[in-house]
N, C-alpha and C positions, 0 to 999 in steps of 0.2 A: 504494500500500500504506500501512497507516495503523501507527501505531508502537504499535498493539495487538497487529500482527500479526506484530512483528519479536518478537527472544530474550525471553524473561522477562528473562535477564541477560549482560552481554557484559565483556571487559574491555578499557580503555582505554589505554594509554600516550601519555601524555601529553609532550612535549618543550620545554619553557619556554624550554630556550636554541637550541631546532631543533638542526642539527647541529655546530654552534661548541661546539668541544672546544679543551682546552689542552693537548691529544696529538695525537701524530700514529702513529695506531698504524699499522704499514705491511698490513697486512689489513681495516682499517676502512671497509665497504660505504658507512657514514654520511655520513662527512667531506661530500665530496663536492657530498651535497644543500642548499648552501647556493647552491648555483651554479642552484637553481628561485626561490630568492628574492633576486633581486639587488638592492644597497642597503638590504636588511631590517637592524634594529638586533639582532635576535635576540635578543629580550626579552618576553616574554609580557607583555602591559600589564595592568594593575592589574582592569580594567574588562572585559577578555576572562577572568579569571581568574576573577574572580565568575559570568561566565555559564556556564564551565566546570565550576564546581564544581555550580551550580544544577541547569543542565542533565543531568549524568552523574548526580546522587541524583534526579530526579524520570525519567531514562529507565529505571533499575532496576527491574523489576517481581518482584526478593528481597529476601529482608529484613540481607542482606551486599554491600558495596560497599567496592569495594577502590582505592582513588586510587591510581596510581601514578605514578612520575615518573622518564622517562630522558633519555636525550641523542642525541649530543652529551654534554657534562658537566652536570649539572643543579644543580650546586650551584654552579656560577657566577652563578646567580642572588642567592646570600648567602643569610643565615639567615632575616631579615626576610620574604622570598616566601615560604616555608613556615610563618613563624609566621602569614601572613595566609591560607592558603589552610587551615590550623587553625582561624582561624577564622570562614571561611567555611564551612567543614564545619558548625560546631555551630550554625549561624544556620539553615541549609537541613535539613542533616537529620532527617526525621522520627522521630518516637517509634517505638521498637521498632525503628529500621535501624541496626546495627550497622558501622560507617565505621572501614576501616585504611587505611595509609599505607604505601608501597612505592616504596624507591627505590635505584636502579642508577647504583652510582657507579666513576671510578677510582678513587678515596681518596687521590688525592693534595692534596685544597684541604680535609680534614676538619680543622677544630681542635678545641680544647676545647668551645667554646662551640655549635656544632655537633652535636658530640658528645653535648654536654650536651640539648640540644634534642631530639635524636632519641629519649634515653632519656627524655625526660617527655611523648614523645609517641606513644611504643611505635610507633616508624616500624621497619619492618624492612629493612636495608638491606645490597643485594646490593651487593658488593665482585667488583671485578674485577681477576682476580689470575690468574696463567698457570704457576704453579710454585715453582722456586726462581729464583735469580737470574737464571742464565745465560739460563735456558727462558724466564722472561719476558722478560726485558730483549732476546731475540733479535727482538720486534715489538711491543713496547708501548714506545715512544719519545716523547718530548716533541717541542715545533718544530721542538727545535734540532739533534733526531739522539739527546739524550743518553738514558742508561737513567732508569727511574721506578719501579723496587724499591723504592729505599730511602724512597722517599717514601708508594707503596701499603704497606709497612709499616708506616711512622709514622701512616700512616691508619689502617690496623686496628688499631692497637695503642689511641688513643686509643679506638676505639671499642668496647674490651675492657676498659679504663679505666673505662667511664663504663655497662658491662655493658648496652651496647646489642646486642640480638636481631640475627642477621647470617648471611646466609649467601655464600657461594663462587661467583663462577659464571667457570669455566674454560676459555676457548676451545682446541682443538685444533687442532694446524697440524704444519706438519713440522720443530720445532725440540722441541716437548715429546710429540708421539703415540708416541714409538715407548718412552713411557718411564713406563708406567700405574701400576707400584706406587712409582715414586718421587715422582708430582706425586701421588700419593693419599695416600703418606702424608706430605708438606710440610705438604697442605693438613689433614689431619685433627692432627696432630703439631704442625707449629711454625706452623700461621695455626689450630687452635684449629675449625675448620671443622665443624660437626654438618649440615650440609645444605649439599649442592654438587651444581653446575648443570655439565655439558659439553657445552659447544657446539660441530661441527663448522664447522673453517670452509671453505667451499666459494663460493670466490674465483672467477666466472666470467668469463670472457674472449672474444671476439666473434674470430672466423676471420680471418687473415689476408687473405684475399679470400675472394669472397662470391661471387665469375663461375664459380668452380671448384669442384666435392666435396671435400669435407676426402680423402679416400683418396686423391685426385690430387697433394696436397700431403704423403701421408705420415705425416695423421695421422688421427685417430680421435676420436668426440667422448667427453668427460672429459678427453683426456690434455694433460699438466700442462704448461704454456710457462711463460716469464718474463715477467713483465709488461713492458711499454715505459716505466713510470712508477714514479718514485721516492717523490712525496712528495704532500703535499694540493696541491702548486702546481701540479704537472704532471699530477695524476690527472682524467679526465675523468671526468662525471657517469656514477655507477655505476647502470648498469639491468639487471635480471634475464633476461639476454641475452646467447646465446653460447654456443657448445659446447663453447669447452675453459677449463682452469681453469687460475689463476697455479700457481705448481713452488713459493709459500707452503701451500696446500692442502692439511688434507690425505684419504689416498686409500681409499677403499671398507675396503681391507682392514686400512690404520692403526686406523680408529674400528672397527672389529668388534674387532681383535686388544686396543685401547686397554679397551674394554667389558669385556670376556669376562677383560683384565688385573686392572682394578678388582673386578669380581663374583669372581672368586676369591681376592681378598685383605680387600672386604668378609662373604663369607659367612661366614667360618673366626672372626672376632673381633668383626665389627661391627653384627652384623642387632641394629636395635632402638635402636640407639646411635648410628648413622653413618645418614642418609637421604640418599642419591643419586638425582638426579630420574629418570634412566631407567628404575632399578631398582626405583621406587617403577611410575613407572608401565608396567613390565613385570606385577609380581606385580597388580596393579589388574587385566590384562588375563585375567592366569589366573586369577584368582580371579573374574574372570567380569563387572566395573564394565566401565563405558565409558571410553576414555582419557580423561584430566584433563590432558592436553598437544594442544595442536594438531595436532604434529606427527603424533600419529602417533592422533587422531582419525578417524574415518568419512571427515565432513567439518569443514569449515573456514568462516572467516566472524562469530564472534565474540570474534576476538583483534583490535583495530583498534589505528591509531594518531591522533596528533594533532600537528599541527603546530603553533609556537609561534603564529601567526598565528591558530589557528582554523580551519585547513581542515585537515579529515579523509580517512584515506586507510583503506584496505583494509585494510592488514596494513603492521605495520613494515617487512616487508622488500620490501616494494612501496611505496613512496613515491615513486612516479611519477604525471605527468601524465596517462597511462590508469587511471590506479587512483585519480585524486584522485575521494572521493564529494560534495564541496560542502563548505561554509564553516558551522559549529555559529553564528555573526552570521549569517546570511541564512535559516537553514533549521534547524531544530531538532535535536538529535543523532539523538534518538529515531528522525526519519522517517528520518533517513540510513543508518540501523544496521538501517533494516528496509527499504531499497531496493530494487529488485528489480537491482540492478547489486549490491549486496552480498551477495545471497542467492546471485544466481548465480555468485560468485564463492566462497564457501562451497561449491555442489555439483559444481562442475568440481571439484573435488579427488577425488569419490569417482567419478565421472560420467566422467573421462578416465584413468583405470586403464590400462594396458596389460593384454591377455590375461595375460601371465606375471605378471601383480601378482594380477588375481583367481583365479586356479587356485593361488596358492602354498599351502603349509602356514601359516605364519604372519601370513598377511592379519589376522589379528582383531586383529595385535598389534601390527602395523606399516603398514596399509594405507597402504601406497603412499612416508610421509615426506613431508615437505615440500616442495609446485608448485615450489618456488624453485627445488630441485636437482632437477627431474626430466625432465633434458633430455640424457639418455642412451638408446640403443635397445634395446631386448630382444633374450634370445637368434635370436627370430625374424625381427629386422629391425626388429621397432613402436616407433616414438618414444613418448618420456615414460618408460622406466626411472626411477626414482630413484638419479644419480650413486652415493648411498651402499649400494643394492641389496645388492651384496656382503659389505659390514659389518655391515648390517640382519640379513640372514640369518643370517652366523654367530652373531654374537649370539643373538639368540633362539632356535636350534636348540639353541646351546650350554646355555641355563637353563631350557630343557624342564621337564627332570624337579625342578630344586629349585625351580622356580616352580610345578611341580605339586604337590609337598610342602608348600609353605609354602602355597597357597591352600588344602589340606585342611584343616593346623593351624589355620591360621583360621575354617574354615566348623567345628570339632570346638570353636569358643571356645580354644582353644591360642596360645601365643603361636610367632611363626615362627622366633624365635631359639632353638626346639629344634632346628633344625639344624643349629646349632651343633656339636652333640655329636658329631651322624652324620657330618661334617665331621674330626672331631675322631680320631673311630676308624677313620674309611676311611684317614685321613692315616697314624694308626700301622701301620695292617696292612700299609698300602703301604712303609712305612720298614722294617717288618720284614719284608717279603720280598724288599727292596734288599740285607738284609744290614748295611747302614755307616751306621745311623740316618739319611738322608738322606730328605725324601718322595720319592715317583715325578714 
């Protein structure tokens, strides 16, 4: 296949430091993948970083190109890597392509100077952050065990400072899900947050034994064990394999209940003001776009990543040796990203549905969730359920009708934060037929 015939455009993730982190968060799928490059210095070298940048603006066939950079921590590379891959952008890019900078950080190594950089270079950079204290500090840990609040704040804070562009992105687990209007408004309230990302985390775990049915042993696949490993030293290399999930996890019906918790404390005060990526790309789906998220796309196949060395893999969250698609030094991105190993690994998503995924009501909306988690069986017995199945649905059952609403207000030219209102008076009618001003 020739790399005419691959995406017009795809996006990359890129990992400079691979998965060498200066945390050790106890949910972290990543850690781990250091243990595919043994003795690597985990350092993007100067010389791969120029072919990087080259190669990903002449593989775009849009006139938008978005660099992005994660980890592992990616800012242990220091300021200097970024100022040169700034300016390797302006060397390569052509007239009329438009080139940003995206990057996902703890925020615990941001300083001034940093800080300073990012706002002269309109980098947008996601911060990761899990709540208030307690909620994060319960799995976003340093080497040593200690918590890293106070330092992910001192990171946002500088970069509030220096009025660098920033959004949230939240992972969900069983210390902060069950507690949606309190990490929503932390994060909108005291981190300042206009765009936030939550991520389910769905920690899997491989069967006790393998000679025997999970039901002989009592259990069932998804349900939640303790891990056997405590830290990045004892944890073995994490592969997307396995039927039951760590008792960190968390469960179908947390991230429905977490969703359906946020969407009703965003509708009532925030549409317009507050953009939450789900909810962005729920109203997308009723108002009739294609999803703008992988996850919950058709299919799949041009979200890739990259490892510090140069070799490219499938999807960040396959960063395995059956998913590696060859090295951007031996083979060009372009042919890699239109392989036919990566194509068909894009239509296994839509192509391995269970019956009960294609017959649902909200297929258009949620086909299927992410390969990663869909190693659960359907009502009828069929393997590949999506773990989050249950969450999925509520969810979207639940915002039916004001995602029906707000995509009208939109196709009428209207803005959708007229719902606000009807929000607004359904609440009082409801307090007034409680009697003690309270809503229902």
């Amino acid at each position: 296949m020739t790399p005419a015939e691959g995406p017009p455009g795809f996006h990359l993730l890129a990992k400079p430091t691979g998965a060498t982190c200066n945390l050790d968060c106890s949910y972290c799928f990543f850690l781990s993948k250091e243990m595919l490059y043994p003795g690597s210095r985990f350092r993007m070298a100067d010389d791969l970083l120029q072919e990087y940048i080259r190669q990903v603006i002449e593989a775009q066939q849009v006139p938008y190109v978005n660099i992005a950079w994660q980890g592992g921590e990616p800012t242990m590379m220091g300021v200097d890597f970024f100022r040169r891959s700034v300016e390797l952008v302006e060397r390569y890019r052509p007239p009329g392509m438009a080139v940003d900078f995206t990057i996902q950080t703890n925020g615990t190594l941001i300083d001034d100077e940093l800080a300073a950089f990012f706002k002269a270079n309109d980098f947008l950079v996601g911060i990761s952050i899990d709540g208030p204290p307690a909620m994060h500090d319960a799995y976003r840990v340093d080497r040593g065990g200690r918590p890293t609040f106070e330092r992910v704040a001192a990171g946002l804070q500088r970069l509030r400072a220096h009025g660098v562009e920033y959004n949230t992105l939240t992972t969900l687990h069983r210390a902060n899900a069950d507690h949606p209007v309190e990490v929503y408004r932390f994060l909108r309230d005291d981190c300042g947050s206009r765009f936030m990302q939550f991520i389910p985390i769905v920690e899997r775990l491989p069967a006790p034994r393998t000679d025997v049915p999970l039901s002989t042993l009592g259990l069932a696949p998804g349900q939640a064990q303790h891990p056997p490993w405590r830290s990045w030293r004892d944890r073995p290399l994490y592969r997307q394999q396995g039927p039951l999930v760590t008792d960190r996890s968390v469960t179908a019906e947390q991230y429905g209940s977490f969703l359906i918790g946020v969407f009703e404390e965003w509708v009532r005060r925030d549409i317009g003001e507050v953009f939450v990526q789900m909810l962005d790309v729920a109203l997308a789906s009723w108002y009739g776009e294609a999803p703008t998220l992988c996850v919950h796309a058709e299919t799949c196949g041009t979200a890739l990543a990259m490892e510090h060395n140069g070799d490219l893999y499938s999807c960040d969250h396959f960063v395995e040796e059956a998913y590696r698609l060859g090295n951007i030094a031996d083979t060009p991105l372009a042919s890699l990203v239109a392989s036919e190993q990566q194509r068909l690994f894009g239509l296994a998503k839509r192509d391995t549905l269970p019956g009960q995924c294609r017959s649902c009501e909200v297929r258009f909306a949620c086909h299927g969730g992410c390969p990663k988690d869909r190693f659960i069986e359907s009502a009828d017995g069929e393997p590949g359920l999506n773990y989050l199945c249950a969450g999925y649905t509520a969810f979207f059952r639940h915002v039916d009708r004001p995602m029906r609403i707000m995509a009208d207000l939109l196709r009428r030219g209207l803005a959708p934060a007229a719902l606000m209102s009807w929000y607004a008076r359904e609440d009082a009618r409801s307090a007034g037929a409680n009697g003690d001003g309270r809503t229902g």
